[in-house]
DRENPA-803280 format. One record per residue (C-alpha): x, y, z. Coordinates in steps of 0.02 Angstrom, whole numbers, padded with zeros to 5 digits, always signed. Example, Ala and Ser with C-alpha at 12.3 -4.5 7.8 and 13.67 -1.06 7.14 Angstrom:
2
+00615-00225+00390 +00684-00053+00357 
//
This chain:
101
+00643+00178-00055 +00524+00097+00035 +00368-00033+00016 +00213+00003+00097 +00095-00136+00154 -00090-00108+00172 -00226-00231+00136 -00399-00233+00046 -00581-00290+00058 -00559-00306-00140 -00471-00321-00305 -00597-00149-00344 -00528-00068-00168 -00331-00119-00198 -00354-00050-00382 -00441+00118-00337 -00305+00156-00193 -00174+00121-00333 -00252+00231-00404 -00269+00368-00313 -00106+00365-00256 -00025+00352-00431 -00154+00496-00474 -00068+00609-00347 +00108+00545-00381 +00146+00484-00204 +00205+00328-00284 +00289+00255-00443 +00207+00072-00443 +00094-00044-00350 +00072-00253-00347 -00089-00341-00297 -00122-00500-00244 -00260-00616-00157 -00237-00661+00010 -00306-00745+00189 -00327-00656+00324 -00349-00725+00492 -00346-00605+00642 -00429-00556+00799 -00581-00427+00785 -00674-00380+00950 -00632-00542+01026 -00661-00656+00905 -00537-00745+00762 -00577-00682+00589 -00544-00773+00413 -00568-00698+00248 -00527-00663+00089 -00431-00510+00061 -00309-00424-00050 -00129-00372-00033 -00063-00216-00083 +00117-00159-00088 +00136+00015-00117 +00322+00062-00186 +00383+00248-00144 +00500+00344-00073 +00539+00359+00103 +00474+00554+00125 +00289+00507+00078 +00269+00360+00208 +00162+00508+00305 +00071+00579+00164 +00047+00401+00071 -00040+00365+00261 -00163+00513+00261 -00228+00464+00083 -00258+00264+00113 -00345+00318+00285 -00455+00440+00175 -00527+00316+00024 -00508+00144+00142 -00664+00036+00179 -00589-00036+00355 -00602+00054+00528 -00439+00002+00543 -00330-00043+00385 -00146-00095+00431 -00013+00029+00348 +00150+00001+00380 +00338+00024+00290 +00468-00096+00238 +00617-00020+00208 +00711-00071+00068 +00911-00080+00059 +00961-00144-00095 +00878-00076-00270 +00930-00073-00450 +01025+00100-00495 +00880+00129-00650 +00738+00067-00554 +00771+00181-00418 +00784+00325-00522 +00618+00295-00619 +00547+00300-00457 +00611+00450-00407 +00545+00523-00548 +00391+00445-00566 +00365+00527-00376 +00417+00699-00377 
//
């Protein structure tokens, strides 16, 4: 299992990638939350409001789980990446195998 981290212009962007992803079954559950954001754009520091989304799934559709954010995200350049998890409840982990097959 993994967790993948992307972020959002929006509650309304963080919900309809959720939803597109649960829609195609590339993963079992999502959590949003509000965020900052400070970072460097085309040489100058940025600060806004954004929203965190962590995308639970297996491993295997890291690549494919990718593709689709890239496809449906507002940003030139969202931030994707995996956190792998070690440790996860026998049931849990199950459900989301199902829930992702």
């Amino acid at each position: 299992m993994i967790i993948i981290y992307t972020t959002c212009a929006d509650q309304e962007e963080a919900n309809s990638i959720s939803d597109h992803l649960l829609t195609k079954k590339l993963c079992a559950c999502t959590n949003s939350f509000p965020i900052t954001a400070m970072y460097a754009w085309k040489g100058k520091t940025m600060k806004e409001p954004e929203v965190a989304l962590l995308i639970k799934t297996r491993k295997e559709n890291f690549n494919k789980v990718q593709e689709e954010i890239k496809k449906v995200h507002s940003y030139e350049t969202p931030a994707i990446f995996s956190i792998a998890v070690q440790d996860v409840d026998k049931l849990y982990k199950q459900w989301l195998q199902k829930e992702t097959e």
